[in-house]
N, C-alpha and C positions, 0 to 999 in steps of 0.2 A: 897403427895408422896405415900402414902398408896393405893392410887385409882389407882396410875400410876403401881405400881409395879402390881396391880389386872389385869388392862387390859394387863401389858406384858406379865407375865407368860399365860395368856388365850390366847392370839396369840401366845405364843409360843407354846404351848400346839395344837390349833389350825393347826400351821404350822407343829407340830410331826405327827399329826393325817394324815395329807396331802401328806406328805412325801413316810408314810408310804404307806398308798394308792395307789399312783402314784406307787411304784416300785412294789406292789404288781399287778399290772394291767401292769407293763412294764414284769413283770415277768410272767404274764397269758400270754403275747401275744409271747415271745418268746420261753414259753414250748408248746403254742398251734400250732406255725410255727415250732417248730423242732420235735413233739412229732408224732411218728411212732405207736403207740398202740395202739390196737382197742379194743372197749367195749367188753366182754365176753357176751357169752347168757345164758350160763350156761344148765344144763340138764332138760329135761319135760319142754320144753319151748310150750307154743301155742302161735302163731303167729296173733294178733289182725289185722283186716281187720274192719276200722272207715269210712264205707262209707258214713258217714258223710262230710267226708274230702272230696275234688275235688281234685283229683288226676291231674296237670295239665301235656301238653307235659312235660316237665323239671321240676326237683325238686324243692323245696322251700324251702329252710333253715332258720334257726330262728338265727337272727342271735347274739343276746344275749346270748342263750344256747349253741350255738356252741363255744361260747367264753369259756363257763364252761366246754366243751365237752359233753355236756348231747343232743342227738340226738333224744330224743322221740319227741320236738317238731317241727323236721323237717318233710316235707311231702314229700316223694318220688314223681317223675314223674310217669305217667301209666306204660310208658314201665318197668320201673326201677322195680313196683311192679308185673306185671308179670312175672321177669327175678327173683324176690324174690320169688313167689312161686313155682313158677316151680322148684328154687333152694330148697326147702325148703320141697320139693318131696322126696330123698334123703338126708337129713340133720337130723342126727339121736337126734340132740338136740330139733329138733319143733316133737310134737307128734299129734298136728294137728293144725286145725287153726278154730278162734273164730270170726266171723262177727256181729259187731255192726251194725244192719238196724235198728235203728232209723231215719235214711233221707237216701237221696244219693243226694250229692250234684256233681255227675259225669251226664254227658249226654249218650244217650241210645246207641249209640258205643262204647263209652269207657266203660260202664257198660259191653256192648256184649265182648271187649277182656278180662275184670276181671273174666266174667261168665266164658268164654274157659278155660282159666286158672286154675280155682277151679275145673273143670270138669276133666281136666287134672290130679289137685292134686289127687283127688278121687282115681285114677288110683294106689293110692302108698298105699292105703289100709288104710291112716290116717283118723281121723273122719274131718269133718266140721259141727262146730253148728253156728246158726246161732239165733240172740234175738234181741228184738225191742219192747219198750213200743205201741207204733203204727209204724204198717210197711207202709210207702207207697208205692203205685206199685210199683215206679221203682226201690226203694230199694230191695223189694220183687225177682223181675226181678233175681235179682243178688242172694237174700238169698235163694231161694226157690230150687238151687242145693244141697242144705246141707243135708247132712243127718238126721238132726234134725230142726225145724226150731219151736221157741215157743214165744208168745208174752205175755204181761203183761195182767194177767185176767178182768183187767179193762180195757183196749187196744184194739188192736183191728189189723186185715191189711184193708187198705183202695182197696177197689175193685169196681170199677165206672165206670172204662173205660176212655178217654184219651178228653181235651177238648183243645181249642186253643182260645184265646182272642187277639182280637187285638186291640190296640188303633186309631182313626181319628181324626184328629184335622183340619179338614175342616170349621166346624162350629165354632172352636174358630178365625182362619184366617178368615173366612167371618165377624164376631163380629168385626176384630179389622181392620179391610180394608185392611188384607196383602193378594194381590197375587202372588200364585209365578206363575212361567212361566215353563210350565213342559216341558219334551221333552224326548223321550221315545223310541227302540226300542226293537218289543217283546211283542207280545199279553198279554203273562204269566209273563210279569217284572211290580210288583204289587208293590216294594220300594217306589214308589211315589203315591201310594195309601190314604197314612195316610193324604195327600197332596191335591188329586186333588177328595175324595172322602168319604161319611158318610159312607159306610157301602164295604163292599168287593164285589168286580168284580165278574160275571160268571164263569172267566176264572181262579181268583183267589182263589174263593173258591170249582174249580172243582178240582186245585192242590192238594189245601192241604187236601183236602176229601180221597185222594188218598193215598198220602204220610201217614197221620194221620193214616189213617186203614191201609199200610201196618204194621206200627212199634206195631198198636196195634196187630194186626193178628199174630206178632213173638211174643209180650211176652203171648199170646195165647196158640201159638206151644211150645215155650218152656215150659211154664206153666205144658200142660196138657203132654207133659213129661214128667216133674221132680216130679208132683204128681201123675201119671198113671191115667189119667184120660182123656175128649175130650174136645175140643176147643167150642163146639156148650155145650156143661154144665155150662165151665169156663165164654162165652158171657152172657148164661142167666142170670148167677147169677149178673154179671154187671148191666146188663139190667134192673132186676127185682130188686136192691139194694137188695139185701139178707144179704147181709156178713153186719150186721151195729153191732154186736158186738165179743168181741174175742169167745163166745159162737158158736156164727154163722160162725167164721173162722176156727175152731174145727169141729165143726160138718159140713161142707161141704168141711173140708181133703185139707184148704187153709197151716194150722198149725198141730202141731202134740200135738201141746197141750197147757195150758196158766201157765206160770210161773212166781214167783217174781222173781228179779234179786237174792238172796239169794240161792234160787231152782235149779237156772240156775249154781250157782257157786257150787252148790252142785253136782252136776250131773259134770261139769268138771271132781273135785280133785276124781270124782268114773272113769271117762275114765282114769286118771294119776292111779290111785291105790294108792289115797292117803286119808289121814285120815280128817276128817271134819276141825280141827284148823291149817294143814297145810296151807302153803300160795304158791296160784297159783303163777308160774311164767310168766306173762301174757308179751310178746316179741312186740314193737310198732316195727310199719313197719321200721322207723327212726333210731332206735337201730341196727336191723337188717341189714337194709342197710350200716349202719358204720362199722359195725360187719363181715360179709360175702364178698366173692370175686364173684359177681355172673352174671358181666359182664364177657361178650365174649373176652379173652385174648391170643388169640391162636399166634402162632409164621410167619403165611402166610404174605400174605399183609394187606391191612387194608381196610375196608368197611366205609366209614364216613358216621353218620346219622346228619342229618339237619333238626333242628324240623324247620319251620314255620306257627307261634301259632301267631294268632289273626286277627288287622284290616289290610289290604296293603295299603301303604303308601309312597307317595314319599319321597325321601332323606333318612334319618339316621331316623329311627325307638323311640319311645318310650316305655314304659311298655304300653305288650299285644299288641305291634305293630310289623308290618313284615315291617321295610323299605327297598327302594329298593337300594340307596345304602350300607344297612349291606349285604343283600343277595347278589347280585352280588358279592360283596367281598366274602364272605363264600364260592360260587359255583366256582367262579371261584380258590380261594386257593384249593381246591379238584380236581379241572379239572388238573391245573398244576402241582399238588404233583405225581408225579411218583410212588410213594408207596400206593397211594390211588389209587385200582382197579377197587371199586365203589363205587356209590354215591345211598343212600337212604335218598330220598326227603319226608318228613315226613309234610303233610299238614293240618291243622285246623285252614280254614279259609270263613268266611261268605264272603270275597274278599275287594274293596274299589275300592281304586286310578286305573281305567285303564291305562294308562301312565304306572306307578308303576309293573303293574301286565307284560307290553310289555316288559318292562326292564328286570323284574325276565327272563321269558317265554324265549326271547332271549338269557341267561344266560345260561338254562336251555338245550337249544340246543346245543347249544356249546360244552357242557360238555359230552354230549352222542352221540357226532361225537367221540369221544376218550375211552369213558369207558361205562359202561352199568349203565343207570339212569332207576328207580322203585322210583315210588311214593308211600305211604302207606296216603291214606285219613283217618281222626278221625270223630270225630262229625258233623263236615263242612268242606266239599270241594266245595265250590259253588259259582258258579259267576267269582270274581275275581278269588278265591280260586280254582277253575277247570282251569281257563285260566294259571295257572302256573305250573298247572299239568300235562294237555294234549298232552305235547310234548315228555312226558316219554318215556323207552321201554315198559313197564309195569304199567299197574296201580291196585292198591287195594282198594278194600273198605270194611269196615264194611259192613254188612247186612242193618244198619239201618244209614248210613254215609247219611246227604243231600247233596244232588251235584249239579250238572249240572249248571239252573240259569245263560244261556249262555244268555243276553241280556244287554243294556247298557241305563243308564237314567242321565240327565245333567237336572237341578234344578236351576233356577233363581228368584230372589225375587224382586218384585215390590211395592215399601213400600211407593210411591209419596202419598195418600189418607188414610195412616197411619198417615203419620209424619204432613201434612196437616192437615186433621180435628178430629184427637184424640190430636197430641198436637203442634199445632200452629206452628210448621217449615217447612220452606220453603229452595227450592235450587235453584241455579243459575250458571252461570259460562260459557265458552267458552271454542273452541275447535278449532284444528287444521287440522279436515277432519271430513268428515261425521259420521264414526261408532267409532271415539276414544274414544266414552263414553258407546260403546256397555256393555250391563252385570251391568248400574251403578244403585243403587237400587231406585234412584230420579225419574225414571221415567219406562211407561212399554215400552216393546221392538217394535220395529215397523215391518211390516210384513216381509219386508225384511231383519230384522233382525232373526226374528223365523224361517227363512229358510236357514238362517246362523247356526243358531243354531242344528237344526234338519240334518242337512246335513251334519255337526261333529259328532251327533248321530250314523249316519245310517254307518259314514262311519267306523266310530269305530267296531259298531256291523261288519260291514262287513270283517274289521281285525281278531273278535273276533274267528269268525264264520270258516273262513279261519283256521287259528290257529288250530282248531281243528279241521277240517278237514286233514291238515297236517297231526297233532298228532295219527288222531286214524284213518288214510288212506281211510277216505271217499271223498264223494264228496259232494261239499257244497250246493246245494239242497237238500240235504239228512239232511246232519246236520241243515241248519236251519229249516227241518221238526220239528224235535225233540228240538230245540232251544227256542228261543221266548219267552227267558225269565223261562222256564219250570222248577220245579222243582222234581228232580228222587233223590227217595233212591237207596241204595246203588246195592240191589239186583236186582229190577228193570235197575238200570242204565247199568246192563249187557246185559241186553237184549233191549237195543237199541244202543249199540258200546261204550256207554262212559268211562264204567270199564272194565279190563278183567277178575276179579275173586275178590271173596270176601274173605277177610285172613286178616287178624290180621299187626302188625307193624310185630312182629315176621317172618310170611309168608313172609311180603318183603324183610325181610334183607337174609332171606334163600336165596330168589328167586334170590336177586340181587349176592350171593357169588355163584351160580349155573354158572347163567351169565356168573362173571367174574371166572367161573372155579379155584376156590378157595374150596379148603377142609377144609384148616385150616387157620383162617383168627381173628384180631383183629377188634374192632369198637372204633370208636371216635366220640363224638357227640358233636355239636355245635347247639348256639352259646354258646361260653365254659361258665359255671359257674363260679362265682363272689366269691368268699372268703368272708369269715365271716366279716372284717375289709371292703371289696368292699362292699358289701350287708350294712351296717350297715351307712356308709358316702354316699348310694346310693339314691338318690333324689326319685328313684323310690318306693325304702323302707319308705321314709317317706308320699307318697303319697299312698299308699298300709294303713300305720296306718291312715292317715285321712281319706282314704275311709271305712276302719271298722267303725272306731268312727263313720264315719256318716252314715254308714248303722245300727248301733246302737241304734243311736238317731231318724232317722224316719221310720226305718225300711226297711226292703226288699223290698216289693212292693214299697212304694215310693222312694226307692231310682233306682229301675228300670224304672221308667217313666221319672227322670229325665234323666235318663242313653239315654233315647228315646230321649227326648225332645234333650239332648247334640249332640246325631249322626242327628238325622234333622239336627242341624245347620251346622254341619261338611260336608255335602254332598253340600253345595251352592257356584254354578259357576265351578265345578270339575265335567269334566264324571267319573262316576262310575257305575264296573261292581262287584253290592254289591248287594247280597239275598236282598228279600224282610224285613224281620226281624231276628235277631237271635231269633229265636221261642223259647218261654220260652209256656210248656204245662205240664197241667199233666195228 
């Protein structure tokens, strides 16, 4: 009896504790659904810039903390953060703003619109410091605006200059008897490189020789800018490894000087005019963002911006995918709303699904027979990612935006001498015409098959190629000059038709309220953000924690190879008009 009364009161106890829980959690979600209040920033705020963080198209919210309201571990979108500092020019609460380069896990476009931006801030007379136990370049890129810029005296800035690795896995395919069946159009469409070759093409590594030295040639220019100094000084010291300790980045005026992080907090509370035991008020991007009104809310019509961020892809889309029927729906709800005057087409994408990208592309038209359509290109617009662009009125790009990558390659695998003689299977079966087993990986393709094959290629490209001739009113001997698979930055890509001017997201949304003769005008951007309760039951959020976990566990580099190894398999038996790699360089 004694035992029994022990276990009840302990469930009962148990079931109080539960109780209470549950309504305290029924009660979080209904103050957090009706709760209007926004965090204060309070005064002498400096405005942290963690370029650590990858600033993506669209925010990223945490979605645990947002349940507490606590917004510092949210990540704003790019734009979101330059519409923050710009705001923050005028915000007599920030008295300036503090850059963490320790990494930069942004790509060198987006890094190019944070740079304009700071450059901008400048403008309002606030300071920008900038600290990094080791800076690397492209962190640097970005911090090296500051009016201060100090590294840790045992640190150092990495200054080397820019290199590109790529992987081939020819020689593991020939090891295991797989071939695939390539098919290709486009001298400079190297995607199937990793595939049909040991080491890089003529043609592909005359691309990136090109492309590489522009981006490096800008953080160059801009370099020998922000420190007063020339680009033939800044090359040498690359060249010659000079800069290998924070000593060396001192003395050749990379840095203004080496400091502990202590030093660093010391020299703040002297810019606030405060006293050493005060406590900085240090402002995360996240806070601020909850905190300030610093989108576009004007009373006109309304400009809708449409980020599409990632791979293309037929049907309904997944995380870091573009599919083609979300977009259609998206562009065409904007083409139809009457209140929406325009449309800003917001692209970063390596490209994918051909199919996928004709679907957007013809969306895309549609909508700019009725209202005024501007693209704004990010880090990649190329391949697929240009073919949904180029029907625009207008197009933009970063300075160092990859693009172009007008070419088209279909991927077939031949696995009969795999499955054979590595592990003793065999196939069989019947058919009901000649080619109903065309594409089936038992066997290789027969010649008149590969001319089936190829001649889906060619005609593809020949669509592609069209397309943008339309788009940017050439004629298509001319565009497949510059075609063929070719890869242009963003600056360059002005000067053979593909972009019309280089500018920021900002630039296009201007351009596009110019267009539609619009003074005072709202934005809305899609595809709309997910609430903390949708983020949190959201499949994609839990696939987002198991990919940390496991970039955790073996780390970055390995976990990018499989990332490689996954998109090879993704491309087999689909045309795709998909860059050769998302280039990962430093």
């Amino acid at each position: 009896m004694r035992s029994f009364l022990k276990i009840f009161l302990a469930t009962l106890v148990a079931l109080v504790v539960f109780t209470i829980a549950f309504v305290l959690v029924i009660a979080g979600i209904v103050g957090s659904a009706t709760s209007t209040s926004k965090p204060t920033i309070g005064s002498n705020g400096i405005l942290v810039l963690d370029l650590g963080k990858g600033f993506a198209e669209q925010a990223k919210s945490d979605p645990v903390s947002s349940f507490f309201s606590d917004h510092s571990k949210d990540v704003p979108g790019l734009y979101d953060v330059v519409r923050m500092i710009h705001y923050a020019k005028t915000d007599s609460s920030i008295k300036g703003i503090y850059i963490k380069a320790g990494d930069n896990e942004n790509g060198y476009a987006a890094s190019e619109e944070l740079r304009q931006s700071l450059v901008d801030f400048k403008k309002s007379g606030k300071f920008i410091l900038a600290y990094g136990s080791v800076i690397p370049e492209r962190a640097y890129y970005v911090a090296n605006v500051s009016d201060k810029v100090y590294c840790n005296p045992v640190g150092g800035v990495e200054w080397d200059g820019f290199s590109v690795d790529l992987m081939f896995v020819k020689g593991l395919l020939d090891k295991l008897e797989i071939q695939p069946e390539i098919f290709y159009a486009g001298k400079f469409k190297s995607a199937t490189e990793p595939l049909r070759a040991t080491q890089m093409t003529d043609a592909n590594r005359l691309q990136t020789t090109v492309w590489l030295n522009d981006i490096y040639n800008n953080l160059l220019i801009r370099t020998a800018d922000a420190r007063h100094t020339d680009t033939a000084t800044l090359h040498q010291l690359a060249n010659t490894g000079a800069i290998q300790t924070a000593n060396d980045a001192v003395r050749y005026n990379l840095v203004d000087g080496v400091k502990y992080d202590d030093e660093v907090q010391t020299e703040l509370l002297q810019r606030l005019n405060k006293k050493e035991k005060d406590k900085i008020n240090f402002v995360s991007l996240g806070n601020y963002a909850a905190a300030v009104d610093f989108q576009k809310d004007g009373d006109g019509g309304k400009v809708d911006i449409i980020y599409a961020d990632g791979d293309i892809v037929d049907g309904k889309g997944g995380k870091d995918e573009i599919g083609s029927d979300d977009y259609i729906n998206l562009i065409r709800k904007a083409r139809l709303d009457d209140d929406v005057k325009a449309i800003v087409f917001r692209v970063n994408s390596p490209g994918g699904s051909a199919m996928a990208s004709e679907a957007i592309w013809r969306e895309i038209t549609l909508a700019k027979k009725v209202k005024p359509v501007v693209v704004s290109m990010g880090d990649y617009a190329a391949s697929g990612g240009y073919y949904i662009s180029c029907a625009a009125d207008s197009v933009f790009a970063d300075e160092t935006t990859i693009t172009g990558s007008i070419g088209v390659f279909s991927v077939l695998a031949n696995l009969k001498d795999f499955f054979n003689d590595k592990l003793g299977i065999t196939f069989d079966g019947v058919k009901t015409a000649t080619y109903a087993d065309l594409g089936s990986m038992s066997r290789p393709l027969t010649d008149q098959e590969k001319r089936f094959v190829q001649g889906s290629v060619d005609s593809i490209y020949k669509t592609f190629t069209t397309r943008v001739a339309d788009g940017r009113k050439r004629d298509t001997v001319y565009i497949d000059s510059i075609a063929q698979g070719r890869v242009w930055i963003g600056k360059r890509a002005i000067g053979v038709g593909l972009v019309d001017r280089t500018g920021s997201l900002q630039d296009a949304v201007n351009c596009a309220a110019r267009m539609a003769k619009l003074s005072d005008y709202k934005t809305r951007e899609y595809p709309e953000q997910k609430s903390w309760l949708e983020e949190l039951t959201d499949q994609s959020f839990m696939s987002q924690s198991k990919e940390d976990a496991l970039v955790k566990e073996i780390g970055q580099q390995q976990y990018d190879v499989l990332q490689k190894a996954k998109q090879l398999s993704t491309i087999v038996n689909i045309p795709q008009a998909r860059l050769p790699f998302t280039y990962n360089f430093k």
